[in-house]
Backbone and ligand atoms as CSV (ligand in chain L), in Angstrom:
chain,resi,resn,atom,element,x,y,z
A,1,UNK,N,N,52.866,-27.762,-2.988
A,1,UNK,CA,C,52.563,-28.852,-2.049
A,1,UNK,C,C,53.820,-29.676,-1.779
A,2,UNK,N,N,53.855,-30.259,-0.292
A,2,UNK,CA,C,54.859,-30.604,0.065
A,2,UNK,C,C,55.249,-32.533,-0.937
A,3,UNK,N,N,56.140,-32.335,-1.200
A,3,UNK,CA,C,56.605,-34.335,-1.715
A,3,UNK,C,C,56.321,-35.122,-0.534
A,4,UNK,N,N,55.686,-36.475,-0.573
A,4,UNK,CA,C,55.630,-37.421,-0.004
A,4,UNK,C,C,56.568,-38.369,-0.279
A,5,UNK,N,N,57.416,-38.839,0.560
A,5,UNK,CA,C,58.194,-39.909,0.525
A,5,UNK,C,C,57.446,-40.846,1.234
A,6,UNK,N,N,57.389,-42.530,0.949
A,6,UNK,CA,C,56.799,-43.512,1.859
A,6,UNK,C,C,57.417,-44.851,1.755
A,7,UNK,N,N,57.904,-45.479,2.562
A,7,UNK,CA,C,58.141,-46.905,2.757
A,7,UNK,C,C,58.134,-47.892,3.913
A,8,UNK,N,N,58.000,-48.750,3.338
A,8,UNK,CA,C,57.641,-49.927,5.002
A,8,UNK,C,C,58.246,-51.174,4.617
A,9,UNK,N,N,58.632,-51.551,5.672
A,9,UNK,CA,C,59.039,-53.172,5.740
A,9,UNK,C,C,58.387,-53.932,5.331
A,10,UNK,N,N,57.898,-55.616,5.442
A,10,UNK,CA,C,56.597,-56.571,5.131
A,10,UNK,C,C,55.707,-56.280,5.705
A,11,UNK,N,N,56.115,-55.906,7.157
A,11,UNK,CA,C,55.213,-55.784,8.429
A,11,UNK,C,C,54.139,-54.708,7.863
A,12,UNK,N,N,54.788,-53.713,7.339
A,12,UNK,CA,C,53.958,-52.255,6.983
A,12,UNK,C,C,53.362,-52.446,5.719
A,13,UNK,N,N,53.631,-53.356,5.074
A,13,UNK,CA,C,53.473,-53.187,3.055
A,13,UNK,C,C,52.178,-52.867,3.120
A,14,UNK,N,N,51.136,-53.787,3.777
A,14,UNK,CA,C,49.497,-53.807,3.242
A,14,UNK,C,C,48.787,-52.390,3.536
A,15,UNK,N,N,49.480,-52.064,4.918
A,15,UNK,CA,C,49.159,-50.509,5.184
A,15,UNK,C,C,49.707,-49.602,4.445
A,16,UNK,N,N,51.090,-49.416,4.115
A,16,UNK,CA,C,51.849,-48.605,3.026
A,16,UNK,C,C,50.509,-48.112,2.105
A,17,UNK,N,N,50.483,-49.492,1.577
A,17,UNK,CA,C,50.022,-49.643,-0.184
A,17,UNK,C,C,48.613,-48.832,-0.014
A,18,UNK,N,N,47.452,-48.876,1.712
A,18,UNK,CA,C,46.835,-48.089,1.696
A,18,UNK,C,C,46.863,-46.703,1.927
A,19,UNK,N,N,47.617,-46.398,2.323
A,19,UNK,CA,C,48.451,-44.897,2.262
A,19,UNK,C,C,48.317,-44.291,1.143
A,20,UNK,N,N,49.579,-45.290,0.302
A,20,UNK,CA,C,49.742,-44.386,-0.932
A,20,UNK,C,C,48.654,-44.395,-2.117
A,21,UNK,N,N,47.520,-45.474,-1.938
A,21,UNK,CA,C,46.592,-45.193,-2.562
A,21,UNK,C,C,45.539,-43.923,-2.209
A,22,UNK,N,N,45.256,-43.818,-1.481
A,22,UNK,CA,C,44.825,-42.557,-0.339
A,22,UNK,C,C,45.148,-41.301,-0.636
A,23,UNK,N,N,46.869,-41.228,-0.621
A,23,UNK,CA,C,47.481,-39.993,-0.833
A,23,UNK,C,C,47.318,-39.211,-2.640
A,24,UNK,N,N,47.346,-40.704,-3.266
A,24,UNK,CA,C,47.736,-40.781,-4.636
A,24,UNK,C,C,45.808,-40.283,-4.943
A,25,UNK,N,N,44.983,-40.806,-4.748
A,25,UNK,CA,C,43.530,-40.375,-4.992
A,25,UNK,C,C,43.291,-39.012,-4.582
A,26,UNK,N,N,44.055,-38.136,-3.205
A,26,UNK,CA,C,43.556,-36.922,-3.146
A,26,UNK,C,C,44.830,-35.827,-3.915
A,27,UNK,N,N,45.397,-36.365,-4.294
A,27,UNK,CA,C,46.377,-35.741,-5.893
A,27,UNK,C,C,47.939,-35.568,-5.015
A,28,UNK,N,N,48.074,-35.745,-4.200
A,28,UNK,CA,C,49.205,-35.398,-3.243
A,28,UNK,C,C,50.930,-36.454,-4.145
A,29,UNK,N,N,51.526,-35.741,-4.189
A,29,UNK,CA,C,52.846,-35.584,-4.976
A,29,UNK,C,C,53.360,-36.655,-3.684
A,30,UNK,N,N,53.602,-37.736,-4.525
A,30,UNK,CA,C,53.923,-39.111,-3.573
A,30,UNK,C,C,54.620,-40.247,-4.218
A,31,UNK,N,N,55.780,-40.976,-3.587
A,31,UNK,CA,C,56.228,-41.793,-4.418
A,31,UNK,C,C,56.853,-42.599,-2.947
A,32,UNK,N,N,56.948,-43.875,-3.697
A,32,UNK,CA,C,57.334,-45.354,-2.724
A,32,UNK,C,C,58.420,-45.743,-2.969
A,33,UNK,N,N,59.083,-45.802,-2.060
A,33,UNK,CA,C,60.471,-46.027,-1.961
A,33,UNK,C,C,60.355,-47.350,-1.357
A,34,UNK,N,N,59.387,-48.896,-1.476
A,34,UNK,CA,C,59.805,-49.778,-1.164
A,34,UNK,C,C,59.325,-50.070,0.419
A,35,UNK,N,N,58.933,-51.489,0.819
A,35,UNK,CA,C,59.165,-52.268,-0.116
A,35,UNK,C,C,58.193,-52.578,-0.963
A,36,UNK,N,N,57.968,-53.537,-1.910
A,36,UNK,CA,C,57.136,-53.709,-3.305
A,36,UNK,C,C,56.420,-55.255,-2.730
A,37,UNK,N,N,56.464,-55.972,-1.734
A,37,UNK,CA,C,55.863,-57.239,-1.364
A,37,UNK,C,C,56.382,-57.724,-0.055
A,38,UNK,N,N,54.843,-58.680,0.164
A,38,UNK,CA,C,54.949,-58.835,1.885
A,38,UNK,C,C,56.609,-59.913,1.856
A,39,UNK,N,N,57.420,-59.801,1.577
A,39,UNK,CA,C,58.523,-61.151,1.797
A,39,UNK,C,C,59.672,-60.231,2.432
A,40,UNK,N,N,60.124,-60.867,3.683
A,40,UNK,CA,C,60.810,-60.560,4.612
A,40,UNK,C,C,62.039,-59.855,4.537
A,41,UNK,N,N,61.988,-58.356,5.057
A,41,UNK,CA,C,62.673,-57.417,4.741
A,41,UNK,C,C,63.416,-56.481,5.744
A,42,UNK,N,N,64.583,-56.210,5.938
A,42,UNK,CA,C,64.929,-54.639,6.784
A,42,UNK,C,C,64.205,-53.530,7.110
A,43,UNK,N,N,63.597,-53.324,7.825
A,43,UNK,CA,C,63.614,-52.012,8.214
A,43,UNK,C,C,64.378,-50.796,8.013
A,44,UNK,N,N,65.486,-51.202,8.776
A,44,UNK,CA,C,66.371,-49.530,9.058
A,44,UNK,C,C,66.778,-49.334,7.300
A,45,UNK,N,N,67.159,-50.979,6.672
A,45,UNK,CA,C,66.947,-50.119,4.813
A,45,UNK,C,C,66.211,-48.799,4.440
A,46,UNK,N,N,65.176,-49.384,4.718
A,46,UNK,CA,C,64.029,-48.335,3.971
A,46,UNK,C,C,63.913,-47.185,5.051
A,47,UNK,N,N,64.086,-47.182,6.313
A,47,UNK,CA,C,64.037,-46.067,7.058
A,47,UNK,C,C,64.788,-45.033,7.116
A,48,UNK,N,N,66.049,-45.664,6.563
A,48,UNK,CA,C,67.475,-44.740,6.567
A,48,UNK,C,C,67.314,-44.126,4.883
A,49,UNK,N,N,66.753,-44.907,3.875
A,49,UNK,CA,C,66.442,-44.277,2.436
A,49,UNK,C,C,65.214,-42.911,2.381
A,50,UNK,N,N,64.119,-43.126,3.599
A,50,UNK,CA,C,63.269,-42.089,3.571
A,50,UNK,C,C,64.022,-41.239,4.176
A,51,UNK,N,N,64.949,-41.276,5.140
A,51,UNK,CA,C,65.478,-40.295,5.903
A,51,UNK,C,C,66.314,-39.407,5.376
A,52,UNK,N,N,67.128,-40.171,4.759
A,52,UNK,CA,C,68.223,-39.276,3.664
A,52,UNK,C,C,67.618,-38.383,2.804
A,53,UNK,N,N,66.720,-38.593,2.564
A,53,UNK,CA,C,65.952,-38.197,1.389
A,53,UNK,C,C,65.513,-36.885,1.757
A,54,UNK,N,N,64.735,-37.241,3.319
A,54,UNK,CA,C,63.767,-35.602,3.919
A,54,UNK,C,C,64.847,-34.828,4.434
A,55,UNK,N,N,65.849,-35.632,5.200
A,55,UNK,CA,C,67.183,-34.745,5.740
A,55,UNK,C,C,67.799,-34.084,5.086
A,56,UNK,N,N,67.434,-33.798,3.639
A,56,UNK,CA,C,68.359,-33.064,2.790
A,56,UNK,C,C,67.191,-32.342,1.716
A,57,UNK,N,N,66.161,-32.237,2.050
A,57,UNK,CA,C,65.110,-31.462,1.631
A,57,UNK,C,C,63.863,-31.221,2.461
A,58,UNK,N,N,63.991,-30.096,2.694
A,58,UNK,CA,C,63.118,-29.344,3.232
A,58,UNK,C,C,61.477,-29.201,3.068
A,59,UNK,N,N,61.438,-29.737,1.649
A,59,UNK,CA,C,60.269,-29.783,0.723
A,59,UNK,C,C,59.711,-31.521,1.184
A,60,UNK,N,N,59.861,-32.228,1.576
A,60,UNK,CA,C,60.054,-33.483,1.479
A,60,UNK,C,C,59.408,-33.800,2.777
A,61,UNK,N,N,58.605,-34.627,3.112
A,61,UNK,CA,C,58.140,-35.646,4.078
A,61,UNK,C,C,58.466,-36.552,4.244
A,62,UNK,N,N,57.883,-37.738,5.030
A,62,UNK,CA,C,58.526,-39.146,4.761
A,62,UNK,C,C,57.304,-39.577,5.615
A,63,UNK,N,N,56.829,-40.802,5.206
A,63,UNK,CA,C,55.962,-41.810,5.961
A,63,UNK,C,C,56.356,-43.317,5.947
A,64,UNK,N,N,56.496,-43.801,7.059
A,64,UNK,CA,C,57.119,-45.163,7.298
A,64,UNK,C,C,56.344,-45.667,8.368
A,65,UNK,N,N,55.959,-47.164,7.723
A,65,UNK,CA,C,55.336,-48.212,7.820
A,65,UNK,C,C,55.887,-49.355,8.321
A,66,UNK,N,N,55.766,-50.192,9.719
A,66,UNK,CA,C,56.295,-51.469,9.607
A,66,UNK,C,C,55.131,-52.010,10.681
A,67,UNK,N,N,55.872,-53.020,11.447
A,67,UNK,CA,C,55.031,-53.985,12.284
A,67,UNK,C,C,53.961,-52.895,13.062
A,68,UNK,N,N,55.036,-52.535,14.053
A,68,UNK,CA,C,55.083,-51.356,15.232
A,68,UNK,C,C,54.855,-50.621,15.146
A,69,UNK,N,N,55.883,-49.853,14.202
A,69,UNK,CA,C,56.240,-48.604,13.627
A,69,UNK,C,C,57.847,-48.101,14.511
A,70,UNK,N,N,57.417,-48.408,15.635
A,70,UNK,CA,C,59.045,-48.615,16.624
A,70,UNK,C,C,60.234,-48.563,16.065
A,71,UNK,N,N,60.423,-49.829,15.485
A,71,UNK,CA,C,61.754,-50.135,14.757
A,71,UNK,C,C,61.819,-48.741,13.571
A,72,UNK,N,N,61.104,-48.847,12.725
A,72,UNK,CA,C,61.580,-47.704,11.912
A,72,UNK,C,C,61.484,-45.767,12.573
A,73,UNK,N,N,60.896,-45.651,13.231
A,73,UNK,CA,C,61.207,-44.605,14.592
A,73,UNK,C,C,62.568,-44.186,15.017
A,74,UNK,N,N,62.765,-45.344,15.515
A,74,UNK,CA,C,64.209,-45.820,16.044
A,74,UNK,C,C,65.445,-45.227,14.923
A,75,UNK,N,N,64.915,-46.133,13.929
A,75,UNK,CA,C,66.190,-46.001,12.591
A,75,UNK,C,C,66.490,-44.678,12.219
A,76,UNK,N,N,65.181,-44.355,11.953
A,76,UNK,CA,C,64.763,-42.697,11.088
A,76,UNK,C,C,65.384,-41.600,11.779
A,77,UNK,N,N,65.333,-41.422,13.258
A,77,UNK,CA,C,65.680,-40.899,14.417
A,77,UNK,C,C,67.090,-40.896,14.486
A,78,UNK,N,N,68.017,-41.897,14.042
A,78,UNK,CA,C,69.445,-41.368,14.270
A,78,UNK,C,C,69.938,-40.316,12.977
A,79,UNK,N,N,69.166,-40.040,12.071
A,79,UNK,CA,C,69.735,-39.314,11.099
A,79,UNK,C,C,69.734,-37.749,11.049
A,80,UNK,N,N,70.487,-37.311,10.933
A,80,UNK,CA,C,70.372,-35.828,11.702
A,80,UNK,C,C,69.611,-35.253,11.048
A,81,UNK,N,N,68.906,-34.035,11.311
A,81,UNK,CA,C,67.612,-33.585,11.405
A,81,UNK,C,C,66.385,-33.686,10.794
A,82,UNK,N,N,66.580,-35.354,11.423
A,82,UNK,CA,C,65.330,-36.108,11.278
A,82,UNK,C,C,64.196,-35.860,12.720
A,83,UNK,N,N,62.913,-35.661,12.366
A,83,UNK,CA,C,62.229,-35.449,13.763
A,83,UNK,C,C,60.820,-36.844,13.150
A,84,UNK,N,N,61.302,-37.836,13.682
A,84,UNK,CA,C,60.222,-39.134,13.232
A,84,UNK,C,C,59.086,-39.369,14.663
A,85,UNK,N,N,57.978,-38.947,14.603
A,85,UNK,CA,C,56.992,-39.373,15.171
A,85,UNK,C,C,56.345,-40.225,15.013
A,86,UNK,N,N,55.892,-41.473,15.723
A,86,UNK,CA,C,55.659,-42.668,16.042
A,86,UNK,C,C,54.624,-42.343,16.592
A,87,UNK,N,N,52.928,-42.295,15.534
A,87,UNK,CA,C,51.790,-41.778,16.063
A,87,UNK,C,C,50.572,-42.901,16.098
A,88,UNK,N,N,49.713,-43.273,17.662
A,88,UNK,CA,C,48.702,-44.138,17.466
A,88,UNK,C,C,47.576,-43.419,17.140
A,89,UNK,N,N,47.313,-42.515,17.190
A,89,UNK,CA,C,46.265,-41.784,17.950
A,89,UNK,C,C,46.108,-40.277,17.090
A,90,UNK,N,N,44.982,-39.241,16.486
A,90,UNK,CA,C,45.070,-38.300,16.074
A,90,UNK,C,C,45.372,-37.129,16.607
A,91,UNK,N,N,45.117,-37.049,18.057
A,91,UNK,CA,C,45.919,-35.982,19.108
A,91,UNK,C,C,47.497,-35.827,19.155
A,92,UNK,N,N,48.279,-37.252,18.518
A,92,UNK,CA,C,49.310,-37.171,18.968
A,92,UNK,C,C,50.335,-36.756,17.494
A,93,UNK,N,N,49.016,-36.842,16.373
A,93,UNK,CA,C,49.727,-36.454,15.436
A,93,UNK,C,C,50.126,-34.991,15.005
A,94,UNK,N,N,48.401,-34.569,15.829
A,94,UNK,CA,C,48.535,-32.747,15.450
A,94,UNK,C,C,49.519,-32.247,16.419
A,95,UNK,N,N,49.446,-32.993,17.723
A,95,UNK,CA,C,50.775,-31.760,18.314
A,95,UNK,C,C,52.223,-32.265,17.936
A,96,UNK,N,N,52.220,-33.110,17.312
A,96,UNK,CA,C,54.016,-33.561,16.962
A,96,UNK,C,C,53.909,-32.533,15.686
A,97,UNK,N,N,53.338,-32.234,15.119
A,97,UNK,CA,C,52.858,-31.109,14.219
A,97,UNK,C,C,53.232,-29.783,14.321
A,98,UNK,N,N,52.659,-29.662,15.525
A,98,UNK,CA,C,52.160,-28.629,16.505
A,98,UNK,C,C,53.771,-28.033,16.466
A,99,UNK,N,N,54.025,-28.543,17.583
A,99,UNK,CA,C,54.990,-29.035,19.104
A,99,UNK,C,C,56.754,-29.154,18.050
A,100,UNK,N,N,56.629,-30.297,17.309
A,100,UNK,CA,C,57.386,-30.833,17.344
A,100,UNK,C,C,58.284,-30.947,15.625
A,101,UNK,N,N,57.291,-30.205,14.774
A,101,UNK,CA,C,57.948,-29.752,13.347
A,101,UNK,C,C,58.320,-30.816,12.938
A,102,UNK,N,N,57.741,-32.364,13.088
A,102,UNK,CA,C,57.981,-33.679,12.860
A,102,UNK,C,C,57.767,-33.870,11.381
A,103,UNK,N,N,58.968,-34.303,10.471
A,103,UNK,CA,C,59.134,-34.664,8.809
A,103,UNK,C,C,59.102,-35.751,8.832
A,104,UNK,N,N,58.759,-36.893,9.441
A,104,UNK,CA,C,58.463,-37.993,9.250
A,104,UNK,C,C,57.085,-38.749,9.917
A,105,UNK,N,N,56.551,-39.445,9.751
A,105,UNK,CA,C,55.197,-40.126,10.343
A,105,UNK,C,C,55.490,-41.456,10.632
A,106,UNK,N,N,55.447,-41.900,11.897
A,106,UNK,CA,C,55.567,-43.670,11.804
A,106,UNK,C,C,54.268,-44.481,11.615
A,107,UNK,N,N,53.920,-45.263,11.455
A,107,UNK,CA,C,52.752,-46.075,11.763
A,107,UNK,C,C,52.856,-47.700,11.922
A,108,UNK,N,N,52.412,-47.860,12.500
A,108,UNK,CA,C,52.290,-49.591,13.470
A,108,UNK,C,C,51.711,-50.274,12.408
A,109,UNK,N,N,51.219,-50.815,11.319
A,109,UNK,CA,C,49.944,-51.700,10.637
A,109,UNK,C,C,49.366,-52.628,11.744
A,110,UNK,N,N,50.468,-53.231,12.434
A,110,UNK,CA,C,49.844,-54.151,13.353
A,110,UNK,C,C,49.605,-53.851,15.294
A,111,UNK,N,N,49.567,-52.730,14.768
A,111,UNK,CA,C,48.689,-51.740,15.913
A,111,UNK,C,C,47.445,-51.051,15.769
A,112,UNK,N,N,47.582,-50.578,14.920
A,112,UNK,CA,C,45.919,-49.824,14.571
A,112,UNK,C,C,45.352,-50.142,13.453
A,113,UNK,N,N,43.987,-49.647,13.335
A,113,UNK,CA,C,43.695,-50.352,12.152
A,113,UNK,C,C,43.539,-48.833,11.015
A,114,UNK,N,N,42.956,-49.872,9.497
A,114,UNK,CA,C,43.184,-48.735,8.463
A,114,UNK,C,C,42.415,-47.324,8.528
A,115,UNK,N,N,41.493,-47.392,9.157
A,115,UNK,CA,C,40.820,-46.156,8.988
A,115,UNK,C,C,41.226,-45.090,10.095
A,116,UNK,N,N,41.942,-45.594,11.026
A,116,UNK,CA,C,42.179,-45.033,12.262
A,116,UNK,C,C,43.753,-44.130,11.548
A,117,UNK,N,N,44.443,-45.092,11.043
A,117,UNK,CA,C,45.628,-44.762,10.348
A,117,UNK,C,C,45.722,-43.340,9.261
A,118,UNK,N,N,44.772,-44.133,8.529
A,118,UNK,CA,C,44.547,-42.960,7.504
A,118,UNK,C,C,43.830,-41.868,8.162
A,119,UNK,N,N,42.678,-41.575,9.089
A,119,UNK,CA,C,42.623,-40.379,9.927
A,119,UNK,C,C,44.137,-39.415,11.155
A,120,UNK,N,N,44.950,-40.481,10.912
A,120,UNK,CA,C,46.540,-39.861,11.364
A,120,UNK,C,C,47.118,-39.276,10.151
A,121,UNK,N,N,47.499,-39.925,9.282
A,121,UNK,CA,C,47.985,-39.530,8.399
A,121,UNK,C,C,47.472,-38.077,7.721
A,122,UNK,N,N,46.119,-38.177,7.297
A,122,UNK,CA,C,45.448,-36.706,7.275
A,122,UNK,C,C,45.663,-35.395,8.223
A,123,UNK,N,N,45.194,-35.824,9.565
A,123,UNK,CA,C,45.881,-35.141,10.355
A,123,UNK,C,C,47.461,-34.125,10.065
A,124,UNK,N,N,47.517,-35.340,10.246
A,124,UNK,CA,C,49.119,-34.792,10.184
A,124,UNK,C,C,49.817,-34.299,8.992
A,125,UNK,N,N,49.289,-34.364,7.881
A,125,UNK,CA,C,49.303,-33.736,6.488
A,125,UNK,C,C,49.170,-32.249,6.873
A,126,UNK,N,N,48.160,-32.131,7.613
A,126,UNK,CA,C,46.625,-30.863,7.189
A,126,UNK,C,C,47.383,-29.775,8.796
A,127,UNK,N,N,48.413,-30.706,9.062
A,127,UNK,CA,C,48.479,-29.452,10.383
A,127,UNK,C,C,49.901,-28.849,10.501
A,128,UNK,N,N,49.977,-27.479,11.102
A,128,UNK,CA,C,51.191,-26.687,11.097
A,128,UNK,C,C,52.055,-26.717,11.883
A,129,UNK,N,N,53.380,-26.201,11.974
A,129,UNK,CA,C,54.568,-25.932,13.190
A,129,UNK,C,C,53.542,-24.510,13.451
A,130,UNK,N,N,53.744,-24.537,14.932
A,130,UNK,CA,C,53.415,-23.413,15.415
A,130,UNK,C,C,54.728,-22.344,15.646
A,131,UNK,N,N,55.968,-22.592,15.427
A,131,UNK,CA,C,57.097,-22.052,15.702
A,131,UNK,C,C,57.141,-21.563,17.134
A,132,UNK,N,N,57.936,-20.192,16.844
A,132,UNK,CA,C,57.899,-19.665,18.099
A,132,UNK,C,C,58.845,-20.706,19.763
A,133,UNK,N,N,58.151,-20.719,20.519
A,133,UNK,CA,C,59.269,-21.144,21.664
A,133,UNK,C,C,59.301,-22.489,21.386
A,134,UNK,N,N,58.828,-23.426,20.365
A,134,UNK,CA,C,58.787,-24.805,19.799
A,134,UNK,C,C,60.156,-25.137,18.991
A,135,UNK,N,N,60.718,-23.693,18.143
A,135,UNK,CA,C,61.770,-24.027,17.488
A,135,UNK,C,C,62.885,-24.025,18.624
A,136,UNK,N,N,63.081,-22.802,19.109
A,136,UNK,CA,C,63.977,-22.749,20.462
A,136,UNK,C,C,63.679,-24.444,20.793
A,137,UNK,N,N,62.943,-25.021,21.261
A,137,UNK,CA,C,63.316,-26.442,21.492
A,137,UNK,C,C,63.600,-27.544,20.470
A,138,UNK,N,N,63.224,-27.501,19.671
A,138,UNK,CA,C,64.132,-28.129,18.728
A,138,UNK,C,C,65.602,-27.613,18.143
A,139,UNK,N,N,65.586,-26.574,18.197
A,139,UNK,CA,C,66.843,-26.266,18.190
A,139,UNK,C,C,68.104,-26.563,18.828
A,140,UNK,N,N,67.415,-27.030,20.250
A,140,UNK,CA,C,67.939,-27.368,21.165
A,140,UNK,C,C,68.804,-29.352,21.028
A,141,UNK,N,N,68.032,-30.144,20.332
A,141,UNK,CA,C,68.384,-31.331,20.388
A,141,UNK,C,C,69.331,-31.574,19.492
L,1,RB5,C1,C,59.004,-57.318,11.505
L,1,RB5,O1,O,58.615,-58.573,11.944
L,1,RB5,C2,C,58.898,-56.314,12.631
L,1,RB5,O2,O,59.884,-56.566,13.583
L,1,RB5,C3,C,59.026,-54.906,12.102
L,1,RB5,O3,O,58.036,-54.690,11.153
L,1,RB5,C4,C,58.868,-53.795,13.110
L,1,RB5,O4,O,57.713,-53.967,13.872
L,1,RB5,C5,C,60.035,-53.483,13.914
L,1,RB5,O5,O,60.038,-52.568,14.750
């Protein structure tokens, strides 16, 4: 089973913390990289620490948490072959899945709510690269 990496800003903490309780109850190999409380924090910190992390293992995921989810999107995204999807919605998680061989997950806390979240997150756990003319495009960026 694949490692979970996860961290969020203040904005993300309360959602994080339901994540990794979530992940941690259905036995999934998961650890928090921060932050540890709602008091006012960086983003691209913790976005650029999950990133390093999946960018250099293959085995490795990453889930990041903040206001938006935007800002850490943004961050995660300049690190080379990082593919960070910024998902509201469960359609948009399976084809970044799909489509898009995406090692990272963003999530908004103060966009959607928890149950909607955690039905993304599952999602997007539970679904495959389809390869094929998908890598040819990622290959491409
Ligand atoms: C923090 O207030 C907020 O800006 C941050 O969590 C995130 O939404 C940035 O994109």
């Amino acid at each position: 089973m694949q490692k979970i990496i996860i961290a969020s800003d203040h904005g993300g903490f309360n959602l994080k913390t339901t994540i990794y309780n979530h992940l941690s109850e259905l036995g999934y190999d998961i650890e928090d990289y921060g932050c540890y409380n709602t008091d006012s924090c960086d983003y691209p910190v913790y976005a650029q620490k999950v990133a390093n992390a999946v960018s250099t293992n293959a085995q490795m995921c990453g889930i990041l948490v903040c206001g938006t989810g935007i800002g850490m999107s943004i961050a995660a995204n300049k690190i080379n072959g990082i593919r960070a999807a910024l998902c509201s919605d469960t359609f948009s998680a399976r084809m970044t899945r799909m489509h898009n061989n995406s090692n990272i997950l963003c999530l908004g806390e103060r966009v959607i709510g928890q149950g909607l979240a955690l039905d993304i997150v599952d999602t997007w756990l539970n679904t495959g690269f389809e390869g094929g003319r998908h890598q040819k495009r990622i290959d491409m960026i």
